[in-house]
Structure formats: structure tokens, C-alpha cells
N, C-alpha and C positions, 0 to 999 in steps of 0.2 A: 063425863070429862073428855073435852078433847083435846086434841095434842097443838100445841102452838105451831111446831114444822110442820104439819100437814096444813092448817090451816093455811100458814104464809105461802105453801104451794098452788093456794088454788088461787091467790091474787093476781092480777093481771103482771103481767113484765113491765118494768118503766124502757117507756123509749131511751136512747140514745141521749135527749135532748132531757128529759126528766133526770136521766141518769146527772147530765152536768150542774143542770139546776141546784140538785141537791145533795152537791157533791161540799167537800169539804173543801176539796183544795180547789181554785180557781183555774180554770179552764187553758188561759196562757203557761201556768206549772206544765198540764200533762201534755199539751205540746210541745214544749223544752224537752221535758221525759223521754215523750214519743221521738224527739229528732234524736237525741242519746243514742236511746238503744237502736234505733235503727241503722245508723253510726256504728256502733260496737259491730252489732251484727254482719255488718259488712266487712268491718277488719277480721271477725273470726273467722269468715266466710275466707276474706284470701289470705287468711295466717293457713287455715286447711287446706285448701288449694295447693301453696308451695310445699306441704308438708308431706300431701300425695305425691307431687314431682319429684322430692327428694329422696322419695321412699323407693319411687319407682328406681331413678338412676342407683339407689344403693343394691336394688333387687338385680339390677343389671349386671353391675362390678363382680357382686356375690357371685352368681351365674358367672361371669366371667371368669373368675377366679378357681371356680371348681373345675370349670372345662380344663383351665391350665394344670392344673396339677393330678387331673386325668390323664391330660395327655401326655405328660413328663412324667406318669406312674408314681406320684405323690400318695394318690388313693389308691 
């Protein structure tokens, strides 16, 4: 008896081009997809971005703030 996963392991890989052939959805969908997420990706990309900057100027303030009330003997 052999195992049907192994077996489909040892088949060759479908090209790229096989891949869309026999694909379900038509080929203009996962280009629509594909511009999406790459779309999203790039708003995550500089939603993160501003999120580091903001992070940084609150690290500063903070810092800021402790220096001051060391030096007014708060701490």
C-alpha cells in the first residue's frame, strides 16, 4: 500500500503558466488581488512608519520629562 502524499511528492511542480491554466479563478481576478494587496501593503507599510515616529517623539517627551523632575527633585 502506498501513501497518496508521497506519491504526489514525487510529481513534477506545474509551472507558473500550468499553475494558471488550471486554475479556477481567471487569471484577470488574481491580478485585481495581486494590485489589492500590494496596495494594502503599502498603507501598512506607512501606517508603521508614522507609528515608529510617534513612538520615537513620545520616547523623547517621556525622557524629557524625567530629566525635569530630577532636576526640580520630583524623583
Amino acid at each position: 500500500m502506498t501513501d497518496k502524499l508521497y506519491e504526489a511528492t514525487k510529481k513534477e511542480v506545474m509551472s507558473e503558466h500550468e499553475e494558471y491554466v488550471n486554475a479556477d479563478v481567471p487569471i484577470e481576478i488574481w491580478i485585481e488581488r495581486n494590485k489589492y494587496l500590494h496596495q494594502h501593503i503599502d498603507m501598512l507599510t506607512e501606517e508603521l512608519i508614522k507609528v515608529r515616529l510617534d513612538n520615537k517623539k513620545l520616547s523623547k517627551q517621556i525622557e524629557d520629562q524625567i530629566k525635569q523632575f530630577r532636576n526640580t527633585g520630583g524623583l
